[in-house]
N, C-alpha and C positions, 0 to 999 in steps of 0.2 A: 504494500500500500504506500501508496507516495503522496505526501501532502504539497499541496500545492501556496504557495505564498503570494498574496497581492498583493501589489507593490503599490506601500498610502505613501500620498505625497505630504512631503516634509512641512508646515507650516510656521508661520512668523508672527510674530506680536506687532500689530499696526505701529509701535513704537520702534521694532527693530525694523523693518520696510523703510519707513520713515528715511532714518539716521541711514540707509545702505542706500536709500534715493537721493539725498541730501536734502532732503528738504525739512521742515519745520511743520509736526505734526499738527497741533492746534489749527493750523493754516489748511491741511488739507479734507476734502468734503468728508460730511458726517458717514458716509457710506466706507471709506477707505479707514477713517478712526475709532469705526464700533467692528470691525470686521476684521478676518485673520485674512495672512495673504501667504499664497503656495510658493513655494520656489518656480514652479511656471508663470505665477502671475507676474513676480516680483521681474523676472524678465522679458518677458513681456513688455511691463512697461518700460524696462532699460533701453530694449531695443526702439522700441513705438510708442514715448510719451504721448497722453493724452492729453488736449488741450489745458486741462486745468495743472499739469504737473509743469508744462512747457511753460503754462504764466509763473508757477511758485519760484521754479526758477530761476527764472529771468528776473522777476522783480520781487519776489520775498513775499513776507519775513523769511529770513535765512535764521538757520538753525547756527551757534555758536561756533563749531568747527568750519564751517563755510565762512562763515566773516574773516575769521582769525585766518583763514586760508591765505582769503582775498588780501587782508592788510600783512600779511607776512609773518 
């Protein structure tokens, strides 16, 4: 008899997505900060920001390691 193993995908605490997105959780929609995100989502959006990630981005609030980035 052979058991057979499904393979679950890995998930993430919308705080660690966050901080591996760079972006500044408070700031992004209530559906991405009440919800867990898979390692397929997470690149996903790496690869294919969606419009709301492509604004946090570009114009903030930026999360503390991004500033301190920016200023050296």
């Amino acid at each position: 008899m052979t058991s057979l193993k499904q393979k679950t995908s890995q998930t993430m605490k919308p705080a660690t997505a966050a901080k591996k997105l760079g972006i500044y959780l408070d700031a992004a929609p209530t559906g991405f900060q009440e919800g867990v995100v898979s390692r397929e989502e997470l690149s996903a959006l790496q690869a294919d920001p969606p419009q709301w990630l492509q604004e946090l981005r570009q114009n903030g609030p930026h999360p503390r390691p991004v500033v301190a980035a920016k200023l050296g």
